[in-house]
The first five atom37 places (N, CA, C, CB, O) and aatype in JSON, in Angstrom:
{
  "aatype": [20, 20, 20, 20, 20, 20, 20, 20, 20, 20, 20, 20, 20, 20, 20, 20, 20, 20, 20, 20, 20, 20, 20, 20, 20, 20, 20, 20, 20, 20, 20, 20, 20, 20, 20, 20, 20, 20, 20, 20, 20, 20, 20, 20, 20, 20, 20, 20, 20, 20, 20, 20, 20, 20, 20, 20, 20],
  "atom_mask": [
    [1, 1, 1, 1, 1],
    [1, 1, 1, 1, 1],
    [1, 1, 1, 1, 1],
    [1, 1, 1, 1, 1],
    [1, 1, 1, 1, 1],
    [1, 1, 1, 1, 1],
    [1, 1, 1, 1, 1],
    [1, 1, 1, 1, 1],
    [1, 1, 1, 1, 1],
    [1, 1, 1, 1, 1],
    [1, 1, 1, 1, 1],
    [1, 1, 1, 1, 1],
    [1, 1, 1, 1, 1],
    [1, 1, 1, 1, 1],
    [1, 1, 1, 1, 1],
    [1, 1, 1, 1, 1],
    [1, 1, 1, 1, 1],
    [1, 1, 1, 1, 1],
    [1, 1, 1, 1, 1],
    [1, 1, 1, 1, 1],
    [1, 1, 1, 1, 1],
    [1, 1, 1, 1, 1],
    [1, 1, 1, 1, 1],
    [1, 1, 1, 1, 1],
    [1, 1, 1, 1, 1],
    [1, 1, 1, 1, 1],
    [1, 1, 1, 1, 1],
    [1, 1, 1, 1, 1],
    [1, 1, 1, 1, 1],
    [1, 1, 1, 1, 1],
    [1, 1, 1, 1, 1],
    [1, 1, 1, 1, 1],
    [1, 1, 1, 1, 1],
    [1, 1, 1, 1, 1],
    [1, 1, 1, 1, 1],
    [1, 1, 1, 1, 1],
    [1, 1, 1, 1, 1],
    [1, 1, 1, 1, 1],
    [1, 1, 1, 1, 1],
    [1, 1, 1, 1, 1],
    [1, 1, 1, 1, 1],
    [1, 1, 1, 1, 1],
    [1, 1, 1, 1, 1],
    [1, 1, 1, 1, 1],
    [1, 1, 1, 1, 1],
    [1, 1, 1, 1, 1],
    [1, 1, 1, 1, 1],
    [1, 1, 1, 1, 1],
    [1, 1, 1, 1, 1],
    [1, 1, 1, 1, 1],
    [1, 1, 1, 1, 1],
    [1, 1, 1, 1, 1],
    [1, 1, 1, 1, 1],
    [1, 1, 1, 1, 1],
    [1, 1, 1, 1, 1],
    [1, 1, 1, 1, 1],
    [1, 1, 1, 1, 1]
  ],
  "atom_positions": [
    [[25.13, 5.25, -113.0], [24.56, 4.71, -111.79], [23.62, 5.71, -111.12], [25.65, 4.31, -110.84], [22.65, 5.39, -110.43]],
    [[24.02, 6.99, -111.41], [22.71, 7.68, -110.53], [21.22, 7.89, -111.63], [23.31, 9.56, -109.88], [20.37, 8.48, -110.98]],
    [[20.98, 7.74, -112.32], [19.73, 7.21, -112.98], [18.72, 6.28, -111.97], [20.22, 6.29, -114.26], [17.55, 6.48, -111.62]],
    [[19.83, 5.02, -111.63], [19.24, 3.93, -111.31], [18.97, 4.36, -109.84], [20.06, 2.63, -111.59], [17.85, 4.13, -109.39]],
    [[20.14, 5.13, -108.86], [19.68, 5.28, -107.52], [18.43, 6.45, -107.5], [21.0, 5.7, -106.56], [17.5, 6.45, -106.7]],
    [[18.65, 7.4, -108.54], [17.4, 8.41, -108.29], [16.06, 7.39, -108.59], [17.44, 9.95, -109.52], [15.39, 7.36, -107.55]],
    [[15.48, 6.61, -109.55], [14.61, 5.87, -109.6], [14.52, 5.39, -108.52], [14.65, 5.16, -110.41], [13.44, 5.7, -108.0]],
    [[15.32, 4.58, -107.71], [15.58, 3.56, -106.56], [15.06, 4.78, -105.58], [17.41, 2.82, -106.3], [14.37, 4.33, -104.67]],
    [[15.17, 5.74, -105.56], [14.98, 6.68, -104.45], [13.39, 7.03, -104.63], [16.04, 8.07, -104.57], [12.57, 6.88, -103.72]],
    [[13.1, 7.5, -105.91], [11.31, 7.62, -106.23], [10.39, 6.62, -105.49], [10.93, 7.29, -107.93], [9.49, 6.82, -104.68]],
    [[11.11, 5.01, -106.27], [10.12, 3.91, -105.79], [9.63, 3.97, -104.25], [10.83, 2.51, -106.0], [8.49, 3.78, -103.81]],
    [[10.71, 4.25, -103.61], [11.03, 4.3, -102.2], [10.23, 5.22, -101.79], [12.37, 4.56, -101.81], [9.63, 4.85, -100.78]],
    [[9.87, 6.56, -102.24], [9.59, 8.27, -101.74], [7.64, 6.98, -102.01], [10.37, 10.56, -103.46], [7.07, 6.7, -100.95]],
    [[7.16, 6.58, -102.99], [5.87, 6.17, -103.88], [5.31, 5.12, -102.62], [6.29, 5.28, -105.71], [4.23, 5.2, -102.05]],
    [[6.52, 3.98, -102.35], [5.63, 3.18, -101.41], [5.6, 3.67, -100.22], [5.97, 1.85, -101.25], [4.79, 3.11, -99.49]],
    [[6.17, 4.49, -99.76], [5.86, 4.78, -98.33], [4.85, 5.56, -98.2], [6.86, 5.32, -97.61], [3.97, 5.37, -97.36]],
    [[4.86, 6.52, -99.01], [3.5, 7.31, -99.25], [2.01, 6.41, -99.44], [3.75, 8.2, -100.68], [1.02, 6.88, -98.87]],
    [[1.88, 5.46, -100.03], [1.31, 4.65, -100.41], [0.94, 3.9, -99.25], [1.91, 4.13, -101.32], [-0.27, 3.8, -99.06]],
    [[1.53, 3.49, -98.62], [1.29, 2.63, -97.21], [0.74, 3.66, -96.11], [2.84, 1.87, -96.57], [-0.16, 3.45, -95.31]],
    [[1.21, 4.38, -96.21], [0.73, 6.08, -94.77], [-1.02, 6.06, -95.68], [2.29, 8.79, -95.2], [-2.01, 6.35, -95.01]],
    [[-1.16, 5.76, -96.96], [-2.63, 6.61, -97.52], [-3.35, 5.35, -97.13], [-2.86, 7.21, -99.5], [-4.5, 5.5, -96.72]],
    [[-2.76, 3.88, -97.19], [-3.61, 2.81, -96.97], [-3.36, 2.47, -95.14], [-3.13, 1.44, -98.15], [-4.05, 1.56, -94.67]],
    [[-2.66, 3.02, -94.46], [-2.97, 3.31, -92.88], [-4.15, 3.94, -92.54], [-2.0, 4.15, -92.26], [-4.88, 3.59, -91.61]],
    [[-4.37, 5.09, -93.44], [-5.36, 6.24, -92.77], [-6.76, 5.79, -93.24], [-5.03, 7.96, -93.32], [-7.84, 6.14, -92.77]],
    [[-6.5, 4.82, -94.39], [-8.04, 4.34, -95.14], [-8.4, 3.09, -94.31], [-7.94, 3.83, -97.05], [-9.61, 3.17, -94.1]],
    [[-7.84, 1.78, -93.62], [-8.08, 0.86, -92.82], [-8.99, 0.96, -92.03], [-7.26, 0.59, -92.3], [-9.22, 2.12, -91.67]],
    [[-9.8, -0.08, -91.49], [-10.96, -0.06, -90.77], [-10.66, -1.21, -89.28], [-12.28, -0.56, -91.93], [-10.97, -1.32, -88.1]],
    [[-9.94, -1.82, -90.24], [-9.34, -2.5, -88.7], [-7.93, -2.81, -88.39], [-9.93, -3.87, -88.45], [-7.08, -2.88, -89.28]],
    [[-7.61, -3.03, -86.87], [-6.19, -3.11, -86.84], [-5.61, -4.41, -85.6], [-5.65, -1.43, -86.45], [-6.25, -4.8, -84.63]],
    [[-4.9, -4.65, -85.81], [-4.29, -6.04, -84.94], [-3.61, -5.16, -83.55], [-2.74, -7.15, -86.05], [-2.64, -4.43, -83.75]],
    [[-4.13, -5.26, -82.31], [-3.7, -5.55, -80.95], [-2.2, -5.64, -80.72], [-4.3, -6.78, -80.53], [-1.43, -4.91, -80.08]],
    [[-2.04, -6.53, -81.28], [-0.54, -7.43, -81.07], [0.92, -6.59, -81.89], [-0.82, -9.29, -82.0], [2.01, -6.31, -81.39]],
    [[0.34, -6.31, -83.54], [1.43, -5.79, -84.14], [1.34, -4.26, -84.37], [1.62, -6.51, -85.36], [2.31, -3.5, -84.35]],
    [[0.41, -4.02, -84.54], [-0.24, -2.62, -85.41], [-0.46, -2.6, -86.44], [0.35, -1.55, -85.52], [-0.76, -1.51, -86.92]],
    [[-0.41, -4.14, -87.56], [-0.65, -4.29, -88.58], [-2.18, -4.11, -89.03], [-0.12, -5.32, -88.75], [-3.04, -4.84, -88.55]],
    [[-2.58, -2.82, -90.25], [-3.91, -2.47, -90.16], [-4.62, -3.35, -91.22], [-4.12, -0.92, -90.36], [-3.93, -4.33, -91.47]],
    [[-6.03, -3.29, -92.08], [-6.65, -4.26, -92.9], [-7.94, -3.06, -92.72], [-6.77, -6.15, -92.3], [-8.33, -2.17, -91.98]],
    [[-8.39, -4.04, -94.46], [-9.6, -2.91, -95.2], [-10.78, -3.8, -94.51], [-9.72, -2.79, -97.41], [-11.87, -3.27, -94.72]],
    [[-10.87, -4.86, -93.83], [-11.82, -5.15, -94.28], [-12.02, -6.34, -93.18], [-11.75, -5.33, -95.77], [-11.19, -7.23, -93.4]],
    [[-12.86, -6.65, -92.07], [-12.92, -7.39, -90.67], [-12.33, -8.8, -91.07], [-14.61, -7.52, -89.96], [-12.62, -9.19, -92.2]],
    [[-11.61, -9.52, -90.36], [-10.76, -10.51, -90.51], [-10.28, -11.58, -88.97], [-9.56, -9.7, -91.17], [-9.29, -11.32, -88.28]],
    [[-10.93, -12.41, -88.79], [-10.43, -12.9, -87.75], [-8.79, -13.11, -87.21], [-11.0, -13.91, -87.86], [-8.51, -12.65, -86.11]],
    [[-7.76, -13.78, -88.01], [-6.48, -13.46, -87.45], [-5.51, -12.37, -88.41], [-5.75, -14.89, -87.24], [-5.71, -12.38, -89.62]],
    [[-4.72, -11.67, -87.99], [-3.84, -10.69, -88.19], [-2.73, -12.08, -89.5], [-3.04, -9.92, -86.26], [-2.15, -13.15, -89.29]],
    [[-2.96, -11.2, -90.74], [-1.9, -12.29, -91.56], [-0.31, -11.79, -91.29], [-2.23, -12.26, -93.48], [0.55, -12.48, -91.83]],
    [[0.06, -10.8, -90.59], [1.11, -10.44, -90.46], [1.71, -11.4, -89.09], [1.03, -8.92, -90.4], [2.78, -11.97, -89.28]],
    [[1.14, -11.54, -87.96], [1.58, -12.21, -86.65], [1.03, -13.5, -86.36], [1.27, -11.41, -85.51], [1.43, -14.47, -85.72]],
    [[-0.02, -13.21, -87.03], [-1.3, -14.27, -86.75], [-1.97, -14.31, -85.28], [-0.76, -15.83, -87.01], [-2.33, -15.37, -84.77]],
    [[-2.1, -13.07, -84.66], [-2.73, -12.95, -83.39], [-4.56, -12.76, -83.67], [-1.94, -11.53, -82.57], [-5.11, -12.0, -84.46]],
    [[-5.14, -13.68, -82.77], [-6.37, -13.04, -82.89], [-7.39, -12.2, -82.33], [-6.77, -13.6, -83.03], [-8.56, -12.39, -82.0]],
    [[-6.44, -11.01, -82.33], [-6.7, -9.64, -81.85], [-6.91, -8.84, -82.17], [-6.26, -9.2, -81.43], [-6.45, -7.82, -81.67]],
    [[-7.95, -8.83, -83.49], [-8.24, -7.76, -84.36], [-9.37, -7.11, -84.2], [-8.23, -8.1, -85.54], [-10.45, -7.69, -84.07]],
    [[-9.21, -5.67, -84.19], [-10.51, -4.94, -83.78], [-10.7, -4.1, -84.93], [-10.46, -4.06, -82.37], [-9.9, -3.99, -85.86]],
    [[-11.99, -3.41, -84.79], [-12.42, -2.27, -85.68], [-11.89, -1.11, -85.03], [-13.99, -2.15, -85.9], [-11.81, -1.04, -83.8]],
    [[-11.43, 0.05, -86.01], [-10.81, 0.96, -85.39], [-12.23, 1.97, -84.93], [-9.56, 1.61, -86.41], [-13.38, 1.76, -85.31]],
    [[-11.84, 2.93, -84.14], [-12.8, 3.92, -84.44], [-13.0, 4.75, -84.93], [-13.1, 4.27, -83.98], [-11.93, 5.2, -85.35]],
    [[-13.79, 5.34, -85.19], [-13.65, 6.8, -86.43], [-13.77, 7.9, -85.3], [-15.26, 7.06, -87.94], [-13.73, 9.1, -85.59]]
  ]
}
């Protein structure tokens, strides 16, 4: 069983890292949730608020 939890632990260490690198790359972000996006989008697919702005650099 620890095979499977150390893997289970990698996947885990891979997507979070992964999500922090696609936070910092986003261009816009939703008002309402903090849910971010690559690319201008009228409603937020996470809440569906339509409060999405461009971030600033």
């Amino acid at each position: 069983m620890g095979l499977f939890r150390d893997l289970g632990n990698k996947v885990e260490e891979f997507k979070q890292a992964s999500e922090a690198a696609a936070d910092e790359e986003a261009s816009h972000e939703c008002r309402n949730c903090g849910e971010r996006f690559f690319a201008d989008t009228e409603t937020c697919s996470e809440c569906g608020s339509t409060d999405v702005v461009p971030l600033e650099e």
